[in-house]
VEXDREN-2710 file (C-alpha; in Angstrom, 1 decimal):
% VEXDREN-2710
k/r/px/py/pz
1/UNK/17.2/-14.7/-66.6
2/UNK/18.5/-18.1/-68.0
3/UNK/21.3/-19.9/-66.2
4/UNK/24.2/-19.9/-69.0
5/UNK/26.7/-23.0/-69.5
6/UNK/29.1/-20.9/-67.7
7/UNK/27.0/-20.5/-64.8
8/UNK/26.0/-24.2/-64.5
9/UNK/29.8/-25.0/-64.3
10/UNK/30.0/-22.6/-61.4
11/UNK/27.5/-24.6/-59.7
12/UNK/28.8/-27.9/-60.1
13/UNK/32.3/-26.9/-59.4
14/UNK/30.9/-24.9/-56.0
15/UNK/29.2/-28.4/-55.3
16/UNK/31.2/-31.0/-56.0
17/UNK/34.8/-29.1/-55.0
18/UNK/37.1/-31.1/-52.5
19/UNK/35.8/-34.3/-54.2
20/UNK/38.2/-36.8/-56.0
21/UNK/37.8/-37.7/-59.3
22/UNK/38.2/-41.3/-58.3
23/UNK/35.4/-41.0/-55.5
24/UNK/33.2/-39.8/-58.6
25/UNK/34.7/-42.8/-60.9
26/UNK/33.8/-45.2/-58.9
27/UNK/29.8/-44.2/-58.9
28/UNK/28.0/-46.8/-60.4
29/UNK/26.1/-44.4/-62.6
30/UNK/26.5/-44.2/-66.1
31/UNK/27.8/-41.0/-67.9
32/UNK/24.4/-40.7/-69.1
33/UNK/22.6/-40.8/-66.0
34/UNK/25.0/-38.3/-64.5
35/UNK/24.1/-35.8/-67.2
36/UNK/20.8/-36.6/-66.6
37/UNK/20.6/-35.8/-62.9
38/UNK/23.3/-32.4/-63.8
39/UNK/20.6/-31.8/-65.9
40/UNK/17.7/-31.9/-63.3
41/UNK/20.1/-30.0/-60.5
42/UNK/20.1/-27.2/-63.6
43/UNK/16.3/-26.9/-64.2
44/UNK/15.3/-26.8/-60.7
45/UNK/17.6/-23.9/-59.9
46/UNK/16.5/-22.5/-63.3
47/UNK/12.6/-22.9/-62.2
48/UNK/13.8/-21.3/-58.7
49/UNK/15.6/-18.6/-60.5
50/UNK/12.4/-17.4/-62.7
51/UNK/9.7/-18.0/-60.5
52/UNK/10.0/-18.0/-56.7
53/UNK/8.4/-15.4/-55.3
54/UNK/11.0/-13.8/-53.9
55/UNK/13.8/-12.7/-56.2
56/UNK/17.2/-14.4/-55.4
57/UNK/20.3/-14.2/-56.8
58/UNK/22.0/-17.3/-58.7
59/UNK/24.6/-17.6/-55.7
60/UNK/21.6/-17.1/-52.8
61/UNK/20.3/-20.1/-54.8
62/UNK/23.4/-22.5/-55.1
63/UNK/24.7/-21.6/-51.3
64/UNK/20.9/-22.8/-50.2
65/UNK/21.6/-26.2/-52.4
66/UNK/24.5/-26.8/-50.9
67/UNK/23.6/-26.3/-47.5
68/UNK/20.0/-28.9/-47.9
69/UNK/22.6/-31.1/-49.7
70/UNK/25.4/-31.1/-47.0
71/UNK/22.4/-31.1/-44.0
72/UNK/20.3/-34.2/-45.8
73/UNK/23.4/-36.3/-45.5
74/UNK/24.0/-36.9/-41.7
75/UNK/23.5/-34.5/-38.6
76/UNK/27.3/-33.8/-38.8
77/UNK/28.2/-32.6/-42.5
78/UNK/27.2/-29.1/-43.1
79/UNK/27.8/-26.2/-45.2
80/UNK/29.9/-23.4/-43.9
81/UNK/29.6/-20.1/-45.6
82/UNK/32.0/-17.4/-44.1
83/UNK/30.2/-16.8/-40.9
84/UNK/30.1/-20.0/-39.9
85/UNK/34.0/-20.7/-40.8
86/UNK/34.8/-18.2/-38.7
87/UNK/33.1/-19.2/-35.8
88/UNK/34.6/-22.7/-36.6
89/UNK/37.9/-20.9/-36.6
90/UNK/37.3/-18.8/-33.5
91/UNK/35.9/-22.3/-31.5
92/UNK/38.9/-24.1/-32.5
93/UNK/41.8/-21.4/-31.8
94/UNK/40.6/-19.8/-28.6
95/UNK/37.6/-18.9/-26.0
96/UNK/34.4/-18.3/-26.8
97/UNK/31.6/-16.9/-25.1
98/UNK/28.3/-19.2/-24.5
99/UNK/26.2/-22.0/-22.8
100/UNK/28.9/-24.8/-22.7
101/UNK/26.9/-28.0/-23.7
102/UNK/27.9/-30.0/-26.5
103/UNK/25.1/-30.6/-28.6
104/UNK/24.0/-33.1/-31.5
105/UNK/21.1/-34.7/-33.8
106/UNK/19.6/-37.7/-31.9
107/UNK/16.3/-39.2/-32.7
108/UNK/15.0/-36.4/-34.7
109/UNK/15.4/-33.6/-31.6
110/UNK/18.7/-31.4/-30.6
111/UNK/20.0/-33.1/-28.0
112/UNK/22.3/-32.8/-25.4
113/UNK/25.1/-35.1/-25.1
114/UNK/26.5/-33.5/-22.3
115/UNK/27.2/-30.2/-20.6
116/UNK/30.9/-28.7/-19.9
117/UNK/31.7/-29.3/-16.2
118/UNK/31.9/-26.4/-14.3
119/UNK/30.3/-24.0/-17.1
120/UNK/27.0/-22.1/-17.4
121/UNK/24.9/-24.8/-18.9
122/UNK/26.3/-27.3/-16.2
123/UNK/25.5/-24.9/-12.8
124/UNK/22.4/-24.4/-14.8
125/UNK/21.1/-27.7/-14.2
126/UNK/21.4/-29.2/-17.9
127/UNK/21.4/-32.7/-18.4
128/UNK/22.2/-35.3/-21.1
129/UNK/20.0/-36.3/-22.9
130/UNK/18.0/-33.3/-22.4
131/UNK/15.9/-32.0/-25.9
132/UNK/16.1/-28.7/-26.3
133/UNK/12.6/-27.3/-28.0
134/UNK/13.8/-23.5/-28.0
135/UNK/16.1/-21.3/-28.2
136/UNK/14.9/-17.9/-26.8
137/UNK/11.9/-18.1/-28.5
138/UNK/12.8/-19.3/-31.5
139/UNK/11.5/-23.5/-31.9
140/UNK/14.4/-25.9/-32.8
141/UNK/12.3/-28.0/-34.7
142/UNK/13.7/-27.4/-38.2
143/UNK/16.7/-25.9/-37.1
144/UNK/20.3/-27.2/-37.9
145/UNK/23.2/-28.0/-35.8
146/UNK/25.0/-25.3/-36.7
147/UNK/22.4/-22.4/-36.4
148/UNK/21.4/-23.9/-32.8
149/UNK/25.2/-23.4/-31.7
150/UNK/25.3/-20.1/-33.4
151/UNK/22.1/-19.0/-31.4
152/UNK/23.5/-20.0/-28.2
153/UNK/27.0/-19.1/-28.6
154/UNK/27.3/-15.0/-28.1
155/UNK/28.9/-12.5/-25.6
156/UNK/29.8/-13.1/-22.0
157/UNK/27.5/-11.9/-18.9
158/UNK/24.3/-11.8/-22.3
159/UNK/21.1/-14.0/-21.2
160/UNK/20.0/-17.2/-23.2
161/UNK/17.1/-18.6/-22.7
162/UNK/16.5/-22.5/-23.6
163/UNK/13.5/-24.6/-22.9
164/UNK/14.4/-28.4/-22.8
165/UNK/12.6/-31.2/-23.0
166/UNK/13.4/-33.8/-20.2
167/UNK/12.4/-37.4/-20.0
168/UNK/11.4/-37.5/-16.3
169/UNK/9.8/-34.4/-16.5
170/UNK/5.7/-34.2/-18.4
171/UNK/6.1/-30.5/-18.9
172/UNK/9.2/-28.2/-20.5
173/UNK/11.5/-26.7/-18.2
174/UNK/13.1/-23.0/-19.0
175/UNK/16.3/-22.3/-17.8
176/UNK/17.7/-18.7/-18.5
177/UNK/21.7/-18.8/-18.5
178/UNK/23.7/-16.0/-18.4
179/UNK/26.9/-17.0/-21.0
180/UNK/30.5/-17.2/-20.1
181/UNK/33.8/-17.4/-21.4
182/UNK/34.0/-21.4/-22.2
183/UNK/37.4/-22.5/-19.9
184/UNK/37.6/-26.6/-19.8
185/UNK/39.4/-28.0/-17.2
186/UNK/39.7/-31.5/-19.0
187/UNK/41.7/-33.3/-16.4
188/UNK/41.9/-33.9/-12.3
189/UNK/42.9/-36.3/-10.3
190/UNK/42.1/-36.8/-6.4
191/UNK/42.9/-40.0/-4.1
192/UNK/40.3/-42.0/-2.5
193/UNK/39.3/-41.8/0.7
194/UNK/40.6/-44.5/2.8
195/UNK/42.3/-46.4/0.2
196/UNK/45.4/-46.4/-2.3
197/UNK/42.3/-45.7/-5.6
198/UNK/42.8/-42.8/-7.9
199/UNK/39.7/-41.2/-9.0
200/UNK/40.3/-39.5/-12.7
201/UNK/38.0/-37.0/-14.5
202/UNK/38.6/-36.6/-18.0
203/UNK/35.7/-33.5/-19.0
204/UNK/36.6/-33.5/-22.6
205/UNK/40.1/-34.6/-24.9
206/UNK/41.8/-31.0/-25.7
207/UNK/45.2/-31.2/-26.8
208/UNK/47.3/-32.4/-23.6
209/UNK/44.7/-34.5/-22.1
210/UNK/47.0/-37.9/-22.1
211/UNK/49.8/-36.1/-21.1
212/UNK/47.8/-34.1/-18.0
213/UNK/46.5/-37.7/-17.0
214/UNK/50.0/-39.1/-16.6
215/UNK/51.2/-35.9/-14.8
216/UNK/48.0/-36.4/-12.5
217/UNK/49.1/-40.1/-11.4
218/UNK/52.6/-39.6/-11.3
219/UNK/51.7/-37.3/-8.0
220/UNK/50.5/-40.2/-6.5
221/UNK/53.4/-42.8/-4.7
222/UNK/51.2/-45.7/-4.6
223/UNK/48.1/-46.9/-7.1
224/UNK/46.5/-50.1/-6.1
225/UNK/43.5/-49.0/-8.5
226/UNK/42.4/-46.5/-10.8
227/UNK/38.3/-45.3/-11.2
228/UNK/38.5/-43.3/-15.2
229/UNK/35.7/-41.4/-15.2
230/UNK/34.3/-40.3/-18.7
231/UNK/30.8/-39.4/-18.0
232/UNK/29.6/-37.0/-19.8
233/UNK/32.6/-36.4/-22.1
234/UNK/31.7/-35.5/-25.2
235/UNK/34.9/-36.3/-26.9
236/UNK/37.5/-33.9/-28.6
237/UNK/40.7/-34.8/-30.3
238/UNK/41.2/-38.4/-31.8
239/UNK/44.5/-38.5/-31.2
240/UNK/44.4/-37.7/-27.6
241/UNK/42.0/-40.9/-27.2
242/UNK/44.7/-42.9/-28.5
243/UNK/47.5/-41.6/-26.3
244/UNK/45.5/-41.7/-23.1
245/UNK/44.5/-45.4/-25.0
246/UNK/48.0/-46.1/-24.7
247/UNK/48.9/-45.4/-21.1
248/UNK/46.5/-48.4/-20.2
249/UNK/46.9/-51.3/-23.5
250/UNK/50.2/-53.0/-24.3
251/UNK/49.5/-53.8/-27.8
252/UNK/47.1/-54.3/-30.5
253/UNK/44.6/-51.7/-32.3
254/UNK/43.0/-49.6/-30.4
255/UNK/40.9/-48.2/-32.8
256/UNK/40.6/-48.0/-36.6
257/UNK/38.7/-45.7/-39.1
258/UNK/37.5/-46.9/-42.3
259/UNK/36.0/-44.7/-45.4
260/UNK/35.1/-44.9/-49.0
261/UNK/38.2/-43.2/-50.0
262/UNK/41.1/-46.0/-49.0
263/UNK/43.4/-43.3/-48.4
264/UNK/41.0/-42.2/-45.0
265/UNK/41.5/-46.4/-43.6
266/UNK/43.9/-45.6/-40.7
267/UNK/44.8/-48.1/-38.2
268/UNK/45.9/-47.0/-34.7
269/UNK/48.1/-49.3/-32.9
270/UNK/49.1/-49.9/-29.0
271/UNK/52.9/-47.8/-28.8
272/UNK/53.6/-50.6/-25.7
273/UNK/54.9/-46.9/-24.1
274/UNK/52.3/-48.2/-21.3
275/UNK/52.8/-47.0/-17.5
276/UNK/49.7/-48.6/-16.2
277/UNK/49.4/-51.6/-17.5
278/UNK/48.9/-54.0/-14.7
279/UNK/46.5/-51.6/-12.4
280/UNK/43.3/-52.8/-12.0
281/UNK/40.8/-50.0/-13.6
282/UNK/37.3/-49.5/-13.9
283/UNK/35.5/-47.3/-16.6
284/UNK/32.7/-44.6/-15.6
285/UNK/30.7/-43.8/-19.0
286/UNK/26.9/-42.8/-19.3
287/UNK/24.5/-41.5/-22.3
288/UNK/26.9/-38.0/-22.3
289/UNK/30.1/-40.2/-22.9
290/UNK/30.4/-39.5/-27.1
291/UNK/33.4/-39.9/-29.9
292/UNK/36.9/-39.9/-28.3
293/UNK/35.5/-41.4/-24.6
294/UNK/33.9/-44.0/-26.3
295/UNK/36.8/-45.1/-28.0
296/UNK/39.0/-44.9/-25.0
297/UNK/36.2/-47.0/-22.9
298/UNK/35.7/-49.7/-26.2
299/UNK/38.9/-50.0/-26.7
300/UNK/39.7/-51.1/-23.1
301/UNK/36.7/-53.2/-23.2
302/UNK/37.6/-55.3/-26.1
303/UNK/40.9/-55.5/-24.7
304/UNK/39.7/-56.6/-21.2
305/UNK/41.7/-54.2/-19.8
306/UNK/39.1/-52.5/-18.0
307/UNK/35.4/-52.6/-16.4
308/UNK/33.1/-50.4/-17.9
309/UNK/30.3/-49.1/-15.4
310/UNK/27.2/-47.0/-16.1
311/UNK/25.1/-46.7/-19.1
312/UNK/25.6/-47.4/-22.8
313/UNK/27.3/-44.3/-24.4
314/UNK/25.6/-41.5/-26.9
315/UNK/26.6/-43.7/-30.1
316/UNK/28.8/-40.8/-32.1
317/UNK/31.3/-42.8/-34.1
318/UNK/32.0/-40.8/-37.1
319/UNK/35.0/-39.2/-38.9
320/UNK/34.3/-35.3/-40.0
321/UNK/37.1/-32.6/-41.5
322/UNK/37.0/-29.1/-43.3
323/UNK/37.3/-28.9/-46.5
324/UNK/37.4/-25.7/-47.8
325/UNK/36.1/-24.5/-51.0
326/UNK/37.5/-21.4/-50.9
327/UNK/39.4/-18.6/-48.3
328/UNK/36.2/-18.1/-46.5
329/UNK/33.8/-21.1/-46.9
330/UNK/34.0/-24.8/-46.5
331/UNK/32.4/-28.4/-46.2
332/UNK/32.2/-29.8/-42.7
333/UNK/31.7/-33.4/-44.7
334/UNK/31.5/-37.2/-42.4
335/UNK/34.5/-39.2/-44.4
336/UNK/35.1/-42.5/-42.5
337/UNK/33.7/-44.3/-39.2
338/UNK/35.5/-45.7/-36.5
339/UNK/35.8/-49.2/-35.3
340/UNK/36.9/-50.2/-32.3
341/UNK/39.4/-53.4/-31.9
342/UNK/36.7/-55.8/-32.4
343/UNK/35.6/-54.6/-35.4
344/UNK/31.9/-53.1/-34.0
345/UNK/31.4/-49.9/-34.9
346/UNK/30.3/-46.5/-32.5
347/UNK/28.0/-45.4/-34.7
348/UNK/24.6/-44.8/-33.7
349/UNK/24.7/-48.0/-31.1
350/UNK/27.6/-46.7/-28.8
351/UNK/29.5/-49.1/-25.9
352/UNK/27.9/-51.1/-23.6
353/UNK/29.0/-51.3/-20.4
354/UNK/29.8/-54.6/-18.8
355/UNK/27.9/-53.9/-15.5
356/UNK/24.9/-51.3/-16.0
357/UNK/24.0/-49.1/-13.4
358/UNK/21.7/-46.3/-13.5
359/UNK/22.2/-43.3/-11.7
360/UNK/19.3/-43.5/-9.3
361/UNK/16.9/-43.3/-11.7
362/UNK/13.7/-46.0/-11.9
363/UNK/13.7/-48.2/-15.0
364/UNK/10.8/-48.2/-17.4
365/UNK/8.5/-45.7/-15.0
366/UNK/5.3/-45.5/-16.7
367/UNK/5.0/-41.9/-15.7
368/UNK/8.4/-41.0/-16.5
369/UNK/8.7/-39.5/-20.4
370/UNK/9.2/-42.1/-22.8
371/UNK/9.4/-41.4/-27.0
372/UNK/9.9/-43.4/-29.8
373/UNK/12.0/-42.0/-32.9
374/UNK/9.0/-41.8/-34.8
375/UNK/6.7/-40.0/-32.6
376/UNK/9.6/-37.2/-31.4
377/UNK/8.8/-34.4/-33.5
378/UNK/5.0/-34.8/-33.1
379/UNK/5.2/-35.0/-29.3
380/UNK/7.8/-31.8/-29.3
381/UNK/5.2/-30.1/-31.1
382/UNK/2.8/-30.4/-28.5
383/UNK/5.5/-29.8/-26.2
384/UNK/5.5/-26.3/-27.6
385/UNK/1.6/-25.9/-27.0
386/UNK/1.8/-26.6/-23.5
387/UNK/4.9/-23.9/-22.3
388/UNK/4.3/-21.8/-19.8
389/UNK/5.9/-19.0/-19.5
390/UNK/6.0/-18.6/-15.7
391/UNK/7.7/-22.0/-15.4
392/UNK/11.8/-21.1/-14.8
393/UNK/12.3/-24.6/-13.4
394/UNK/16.0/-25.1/-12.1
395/UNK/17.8/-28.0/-10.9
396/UNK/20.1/-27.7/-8.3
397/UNK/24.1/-27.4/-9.2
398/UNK/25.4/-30.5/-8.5
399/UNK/28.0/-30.9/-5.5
400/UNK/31.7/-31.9/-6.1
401/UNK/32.0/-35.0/-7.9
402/UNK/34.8/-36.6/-5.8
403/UNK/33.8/-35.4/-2.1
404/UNK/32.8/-38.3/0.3
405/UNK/29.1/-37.4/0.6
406/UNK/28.6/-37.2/-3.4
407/UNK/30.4/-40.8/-3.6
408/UNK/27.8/-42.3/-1.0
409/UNK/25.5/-40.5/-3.6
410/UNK/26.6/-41.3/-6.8
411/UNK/25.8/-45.4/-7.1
412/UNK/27.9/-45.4/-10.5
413/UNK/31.1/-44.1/-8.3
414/UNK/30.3/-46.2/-5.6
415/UNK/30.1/-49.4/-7.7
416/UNK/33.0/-48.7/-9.7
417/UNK/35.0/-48.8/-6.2
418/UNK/33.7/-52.1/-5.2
419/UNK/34.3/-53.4/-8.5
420/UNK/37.8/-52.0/-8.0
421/UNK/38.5/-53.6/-4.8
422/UNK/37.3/-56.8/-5.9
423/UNK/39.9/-56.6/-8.6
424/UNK/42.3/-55.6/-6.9
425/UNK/41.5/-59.0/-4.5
426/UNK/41.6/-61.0/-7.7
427/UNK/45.1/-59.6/-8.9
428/UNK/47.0/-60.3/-5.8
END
């Protein structure tokens, strides 16, 4: 069956919906060209139509366009047909049952940037960083962002099983995880021993993140220093960034976002509503610090308002949002980047600390795991050849992060709280 002229303006309305008509004005194409490559879109789903093997309908076809489309444009934009909206819906509005790591494209692999403190995949042993190569038995290879959350994500008390690559380790490790209700407990705050320092974890940026952080230090009557911990933090809600931004910077930008479409360049501006302005602070990030934590830690750095100390953060520094196309499908779809004060962007490069300290772990070890970009989906392939079965590898769950024997442990702790006393020396 041909495609009619009625069912090729189906597809490019299904395609192109959500999109301005000055985004498409501004192409540089001409009118001509445009036909042309409408044209080429047409005959290839015709071809498709008559003559793959399998029969598919004309909607099968167009919903399979959009999602190569949407998933050949960055690791974030995506197609969501019903299924998938719902799930977005049901992740965004309440619990859900699953692993708890936040996940992304890196490199080629599907990578961890960081597991949810205090959920399955944490006590499990996951780490940042770590590739994961399957899912149950299904390889990741070829598999999109989406469908590796969707695998993961299912009832509480069911089994997973994921086998990760790990850059200190030469062979795969299993881990089988038994899922759980996701519950974040984004905010706590303990004192130091032996000293007037505040030690605050910030796990991810829900929706009353600032606002818990300022109800966490008002329990305290004196605050000589304050240690911000945003290891792995995968991010969460801009907004929230900016406010917990604000308890800390006076004035000036603390962040900006800048698209094609002007109407996305948004400035975000110091409120001078700032309670802690004048207490020394240092900055805990590492590779598992993404989006909203990076912003908060390069915005404080490009203020000087802070040390940062760790590692250089996972590099996430773009804008997505929903778009639907209609009641029960939608365009996940990257619209803008964010810059921090300075004008450097997030993007793929991520913050630098200003002292770098590695968590115990042996620079450039030649029999450590090391990958280039270019070589990562070859080597995961042999990863694949070489599983064995038997191997259910665990690491151990890691103590509490503030007790007194985890901060002789945890160099990055410890040298944020001599970096802190030394500031606090220098500010009296």
């Amino acid at each position: 069956m041909k495609i009619t002229r009625t069912c090729f303006k189906m597809i490019l309305t299904i395609l192109f919906f959500g999109l301005s008509v000055q985004v498409l004005a501004a192409s540089k194409d001409s009118e001509n060209s445009r036909l042309d490559s409408y044209n080429k879109l047409r005959k290839v789903i015709g071809t498709i139509e008559n003559y793959y093997v399998d029969e598919l309908t004309l909607d099968e076809i167009v919903n399979k366009a959009i999602e190569g489309l949407l998933s050949n444009l960055d690791a974030h934009s995506a197609y969501l047909d019903e299924k998938k909206f719902e799930e977005l819906r049901i992740q965004t509005n309440g619990e859900f049952g699953g692993v708890g790591i936040t996940i992304s494209l890196k490199n080629g692999g599907i990578t961890i940037i960081a597991p949810i403190e205090g959920s399955p995949g944490d006590r499990a042993g996951l780490k940042s960083g770590d590739i994961i190569l399957k899912i149950n038995d299904e390889s990741t290879l070829s598999m999109s962002l989406d469908d590796a959350v969707n695998k993961m994500r299912g009832k509480p008390n069911t089994k997973v099983q994921l086998t990760i690559v790990r850059k200190d380790n030469p062979k795969p490790l299993v881990f089988d995880i038994v899922r759980d209700n996701i519950k974040v407990e984004s905010v706590y705050a303990k004192k130091i021993e032996d000293t007037d320092y505040v030690y605050v974890r910030v796990t991810s940026f829900d929706k009353r993140v600032a606002q818990r952080v300022e109800e966490e230090l008002k329990k305290f009557k004196k605050i000589d220093g304050i240690v911000l911990d945003l290891r792995n933090n995968p991010g969460g809600l801009l907004n929230q960034a900016v406010e917990l931004s604000n308890l800390f910077i006076k004035e000036g930008t603390i962040v900006s976002q800048k698209g094609r479409v002007k109407d996305e360049d948004i400035v975000y501006e110091a409120t001078s509503r700032t309670p802690y302005a004048r207490i020394p602070l240092v900055v805990l990030v590492n590779n598992g610090s993404a989006s909203a934590s990076e912003i908060v830690a390069g915005a404080l750095q490009d203020h000087k308002r802070g040390i940062l100390i760790g590692e250089t953060t996972f590099g996430k520094g773009s804008v997505q949002v929903v778009l639907p196309t209609e009641k029960k499908e939608a365009l996940r779809l990257t619209i803008a980047r964010y810059y921090l004060p300075s004008g450097r962007t997030i993007q793929a490069v991520g913050v630098t600390p200003d002292i770098e300290v590695l968590p115990g772990v042996v620079p450039n070890d030649e029999n450590g795991f090391s990958i280039k970009e270019a070589d990562l989906k070859k080597h995961l392939e042999g990863e694949l050849e070489k599983i064995n079965p038997k191997d259910n590898t665990k690491a151990k769950s890691k103590e509490n992060e503030i007790s007194s024997t985890q901060i002789m442990n945890d160099i990055q702790l410890k040298s944020a709280i001599d970096v802190l006393k030394t500031l606090t020396i220098i500010q009296k």
